[in-house]
N, C-alpha and C positions, 0 to 999 in steps of 0.2 A: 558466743564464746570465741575467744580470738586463738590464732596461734593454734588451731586443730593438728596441723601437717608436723608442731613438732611432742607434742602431746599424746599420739595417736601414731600406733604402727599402721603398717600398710594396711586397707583393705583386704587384698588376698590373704593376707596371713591370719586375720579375722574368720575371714569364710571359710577356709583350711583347717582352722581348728573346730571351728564347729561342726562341719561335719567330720571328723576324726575324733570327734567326743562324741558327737550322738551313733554311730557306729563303730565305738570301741574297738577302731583296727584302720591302721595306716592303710594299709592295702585297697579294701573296701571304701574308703575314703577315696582314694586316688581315683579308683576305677569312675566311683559317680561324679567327678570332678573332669574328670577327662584327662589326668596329667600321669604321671609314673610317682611309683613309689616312694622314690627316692628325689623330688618336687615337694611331696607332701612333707617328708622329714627337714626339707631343710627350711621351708615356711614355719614348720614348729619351730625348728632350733633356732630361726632368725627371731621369732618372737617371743620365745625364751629367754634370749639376750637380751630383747627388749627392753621386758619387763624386769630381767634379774631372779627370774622363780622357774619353778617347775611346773609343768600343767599337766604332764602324763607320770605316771611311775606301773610299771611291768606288772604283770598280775598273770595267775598262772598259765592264762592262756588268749594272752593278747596284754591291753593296755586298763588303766582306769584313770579318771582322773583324778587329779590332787583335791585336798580342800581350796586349795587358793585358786583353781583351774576351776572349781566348778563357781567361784563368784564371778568369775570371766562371762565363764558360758552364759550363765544370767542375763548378764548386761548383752554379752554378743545375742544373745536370741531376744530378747527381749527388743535392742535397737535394730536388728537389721530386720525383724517382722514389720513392726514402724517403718522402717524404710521400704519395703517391697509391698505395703498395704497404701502409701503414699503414690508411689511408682505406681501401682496396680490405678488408683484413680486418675493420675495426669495422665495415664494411655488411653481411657479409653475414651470411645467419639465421643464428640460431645452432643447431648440427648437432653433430654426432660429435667428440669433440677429437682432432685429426690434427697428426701430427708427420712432417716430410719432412726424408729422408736422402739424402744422395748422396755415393757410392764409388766404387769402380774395379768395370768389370765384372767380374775376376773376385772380387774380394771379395765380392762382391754376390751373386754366381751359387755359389759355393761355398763360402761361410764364413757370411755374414750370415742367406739365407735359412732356410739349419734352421733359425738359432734365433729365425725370427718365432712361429716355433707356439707358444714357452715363451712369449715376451715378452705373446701377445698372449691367454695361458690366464692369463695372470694381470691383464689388463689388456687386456679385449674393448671396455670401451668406450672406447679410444685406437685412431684410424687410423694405419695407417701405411702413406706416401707413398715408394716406392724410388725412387731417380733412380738409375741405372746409370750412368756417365759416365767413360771415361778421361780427357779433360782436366777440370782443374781448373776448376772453377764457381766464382763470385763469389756466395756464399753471402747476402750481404747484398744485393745487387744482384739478386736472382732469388728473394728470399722463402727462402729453406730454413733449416731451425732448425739441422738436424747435419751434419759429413760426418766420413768417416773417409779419411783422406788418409794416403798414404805418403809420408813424406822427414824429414827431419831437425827438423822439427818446427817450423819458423820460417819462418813464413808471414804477412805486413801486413795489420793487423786483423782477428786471428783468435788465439782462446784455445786451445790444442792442451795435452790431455792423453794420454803412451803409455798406447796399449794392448796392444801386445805387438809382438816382434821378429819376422823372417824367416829359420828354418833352413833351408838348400839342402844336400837331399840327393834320391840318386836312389831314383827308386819305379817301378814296373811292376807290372803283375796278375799272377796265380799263373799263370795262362795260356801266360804270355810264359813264364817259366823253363820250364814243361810244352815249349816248342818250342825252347828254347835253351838254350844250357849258362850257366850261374850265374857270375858274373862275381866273381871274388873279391878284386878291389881295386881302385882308380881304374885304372890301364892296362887291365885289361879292357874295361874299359867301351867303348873308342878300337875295338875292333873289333863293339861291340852298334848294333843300329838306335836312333838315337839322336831324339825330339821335341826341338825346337827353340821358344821362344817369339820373333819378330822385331817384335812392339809394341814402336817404341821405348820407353815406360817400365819397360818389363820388360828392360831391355839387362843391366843388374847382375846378374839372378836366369837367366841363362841360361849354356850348357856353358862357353864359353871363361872366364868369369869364375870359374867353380867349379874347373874342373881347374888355372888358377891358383895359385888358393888352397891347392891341391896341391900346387904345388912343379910342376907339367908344363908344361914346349912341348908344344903340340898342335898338328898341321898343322892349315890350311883345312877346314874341314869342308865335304865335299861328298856326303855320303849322309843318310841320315833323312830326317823329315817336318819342316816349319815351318808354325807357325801364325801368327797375327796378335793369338791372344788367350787368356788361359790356360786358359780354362774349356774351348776344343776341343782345347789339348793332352792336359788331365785327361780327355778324353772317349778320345781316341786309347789314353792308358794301360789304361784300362779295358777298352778292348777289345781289349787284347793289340799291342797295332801296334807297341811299343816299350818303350824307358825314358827318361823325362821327369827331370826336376827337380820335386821336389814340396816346396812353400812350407808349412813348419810356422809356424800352427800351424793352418795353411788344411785342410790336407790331414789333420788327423789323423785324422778320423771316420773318411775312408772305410779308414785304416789300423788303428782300432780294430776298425771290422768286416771285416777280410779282404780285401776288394777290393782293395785296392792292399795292395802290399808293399814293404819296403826290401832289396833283394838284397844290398847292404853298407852296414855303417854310418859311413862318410865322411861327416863335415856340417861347415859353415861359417855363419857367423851374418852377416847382413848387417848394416851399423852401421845404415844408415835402418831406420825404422819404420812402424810404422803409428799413428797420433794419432786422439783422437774431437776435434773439432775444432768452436769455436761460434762468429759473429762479435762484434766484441764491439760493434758499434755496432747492435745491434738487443736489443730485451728478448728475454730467453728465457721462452718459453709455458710454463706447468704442465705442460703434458703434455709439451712437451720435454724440460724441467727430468729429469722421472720417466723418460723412456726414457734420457734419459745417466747419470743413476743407476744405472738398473738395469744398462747396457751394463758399468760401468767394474765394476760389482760381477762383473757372470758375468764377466768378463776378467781378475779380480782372481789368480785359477790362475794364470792363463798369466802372468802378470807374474813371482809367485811361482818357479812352475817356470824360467822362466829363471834367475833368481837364486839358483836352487839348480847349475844346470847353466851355468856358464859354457862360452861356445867362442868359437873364437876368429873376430873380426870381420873382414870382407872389405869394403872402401872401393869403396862405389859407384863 
């Protein structure tokens, strides 16, 4: 953007106002600025002229801001957090190159972690920073280079590439069959101990949506376990307590090595996805850059393998 200096009021009179807006009083402004009173009014009144509007109007006991003063505020907080989160990384020494990720706990907990030990055998001297997190984080707003987010892939300033789809089928440990008889088609299943995931983001990938997609009315379900999070329903499975819904292509390992099993093969594809996800209003680091490389490459299979196995998709 060219021409900033004649575009753009001062600086000070930016950081002036924003703190005289978030503590609704010149005074107390001034004081946490370090300046008098009567500095802070006339950085308003200079950029008041600036602009041609009002930013403050009297209120019974102190100031508030206008409408058109709080689309200011916006921008002013919004860009000078970007700036002092910029400034905060050029300071400091220079260390280890570190790349922070944030995902859904159970992504994080069951699918992500194995594969730090590959990412980071070939590439020890990159950190890597997990953020666990079921709500959605403001990736730019909080400093983070990646996330891997589930939905439909259309998210406001954020570049999202798939990485692979969600199969919902039922799994259980060899265990569980050893103490109960082998269910041999979705209607069985209505009479097995049944895990439950009740995080609502997980509402899509749980029984009622699956036996659905089946073609079944199911009554109310009032027996089995319920969890809050998917990593203790997979714990639950493992240890025999039931049959879960287990999310390919999260679940495959432990299905490659025997712990878990599929007692029938009923599956349904969920349309939402999972996306490796970047802002686009921040540069992406070298060392970011190389762990989304390498992610989208290890992923490259599973992308593949869907598109050899089509099934059929089940609407959030």
């Amino acid at each position: 953007m060219k021409n900033l200096r004649t575009k753009l009021p001062p600086v000070t009179s930016l950081v002036t106002f924003e703190a005289a807006a978030r503590l609704a009083n010149f005074t107390r402004a001034a004081s946490e600025l370090g300046v008098t009173q009567a500095a802070v009014s006339k950085q308003i009144r200079g950029l008041e002229e600036f602009l041609g509007i009002k930013l403050f109007a009297r209120a019974n006991r102190g100031i508030q801001v206008t409408p058109q003063g709080r689309r200011l505020l916006h921008a002013v907080v919004s860009g000078l957090d970007h700036i002092a989160t910029i400034v905060d990384e050029l300071r400091r020494p220079a260390g280890p190159a570190q790349v922070s990720i944030t995902t859904t706990i159970a992504l994080a907990s069951v699918w992500l972690m194995p594969r730090v030990a590959a990412f980071r055998a070939i590439h020890p001297e990159i950190d890597l920073r997990i953020i666990a997190a079921d709500p959605i984080m403001d990736l730019a707003a909080e400093g983070i280079d990646l996330g891997i987010r589930y939905g439909m892939g259309q998210w406001a300033g954020i570049t999202a590439q798939p990485l692979f789809h969600i199969d919902l089928f039922p799994v259980c440990s060899p265990s569980y069959l050893d103490r109960h008889p082998r269910p041999r088609n979705p209607h069985d299943l209505l009479s097995a101990t049944l895990l439950h995931i009740d995080e609502p983001n997980s509402q899509d990938a749980d029984w009622a949506v699956w036996f659905a997609a089946m073609g079944m009315v199911t009554p109310p379900f009032t027996g089995g376990l319920h969890f809050n999070n998917y990593p203790l329903l997979i714990q639950a499975a493992l240890n025999g307590q039931g049959i879960g819904l287990g999310w390919g292509h999260i679940v495959d390992d432990l299905i490659k090595s025997g712990t878990l099993v599929r007692p029938i093969d009923s599956m349904r594809r969920l349309k939402p996805a999972f996306y490796l996800v970047v802002p686009t209003d921040l540069p992406v680091r070298e060392s970011a850059q190389i762990f989304h490389d390498w992610l989208l490459a290890d992923t490259a299979p599973l992308r593949a393998s869907e598109s050899r196995r089509p099934a059929r998709l089940v609407s959030a």
